[in-house]
C-alpha positions in Angstrom: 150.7 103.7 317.5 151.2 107.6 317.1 148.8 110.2 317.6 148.7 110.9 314.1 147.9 107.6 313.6 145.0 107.9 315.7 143.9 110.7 314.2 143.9 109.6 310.4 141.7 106.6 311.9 139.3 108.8 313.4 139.7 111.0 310.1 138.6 107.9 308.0 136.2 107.2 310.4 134.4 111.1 310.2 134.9 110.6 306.3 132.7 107.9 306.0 130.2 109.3 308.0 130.4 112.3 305.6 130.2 110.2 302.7 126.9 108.2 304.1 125.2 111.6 305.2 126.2 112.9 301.4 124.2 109.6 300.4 121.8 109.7 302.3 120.4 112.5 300.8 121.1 111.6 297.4 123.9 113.9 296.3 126.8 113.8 294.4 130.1 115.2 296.0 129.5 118.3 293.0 126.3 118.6 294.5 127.3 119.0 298.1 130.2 120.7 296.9 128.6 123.6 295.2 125.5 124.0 298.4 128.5 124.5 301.4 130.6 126.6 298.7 133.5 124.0 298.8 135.7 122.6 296.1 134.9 119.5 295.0 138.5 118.4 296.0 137.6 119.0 299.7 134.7 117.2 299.6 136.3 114.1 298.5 139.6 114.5 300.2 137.2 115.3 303.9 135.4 111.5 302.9 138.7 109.7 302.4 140.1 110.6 305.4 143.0 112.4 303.9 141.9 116.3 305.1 141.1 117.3 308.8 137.4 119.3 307.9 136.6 122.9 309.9 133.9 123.0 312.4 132.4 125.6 310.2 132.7 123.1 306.8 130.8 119.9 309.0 128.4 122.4 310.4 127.1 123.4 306.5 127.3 119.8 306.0 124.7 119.1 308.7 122.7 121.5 307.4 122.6 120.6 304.3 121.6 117.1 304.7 119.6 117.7 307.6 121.5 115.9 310.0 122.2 116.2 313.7 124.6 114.6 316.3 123.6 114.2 319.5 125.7 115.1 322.1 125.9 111.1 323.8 126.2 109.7 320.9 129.8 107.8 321.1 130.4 107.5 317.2 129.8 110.8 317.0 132.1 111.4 319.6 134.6 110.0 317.9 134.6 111.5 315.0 134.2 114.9 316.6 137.3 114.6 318.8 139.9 115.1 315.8 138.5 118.7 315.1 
């Protein structure tokens, strides 16, 4: 498979742990949207795996709903490495 391959996986991957944090906190991808001053568009393009995020967009994320990722955390990781 092609690195780019690899990295849309790991993209999908990060997306859907965007989407569950989103979720988890009961908000809409408007919602989220308009609290990290993204478009709309990014948010839901960042969950599907079909945008690479900025460190600087997943670090409002976290903030937002609260989350953290621990540094030995392997999913994390993961997900981590395509940035």
């Amino acid at each position: 498979m092609s690195d780019n391959g690899g990295r849309h996986m790991n993209r999908k991957k990060l997306g859907e742990f965007l989407r569950h944090a989103r979720e988890s906190c009961s908000l809409n991808q408007t919602q989220l949207a308009e609290q990290i001053g993204y478009s709309i568009d990014s948010v839901s393009r960042w969950e599907q795996g079909k945008q690479a995020i900025t460190v600087e967009a997943l670090v409002s994320i976290l903030e937002v709903t609260h989350l953290q990722v621990m540094v030995g955390d392997k999913e994390a990781k993961a997900c981590i490495k395509i940035l």
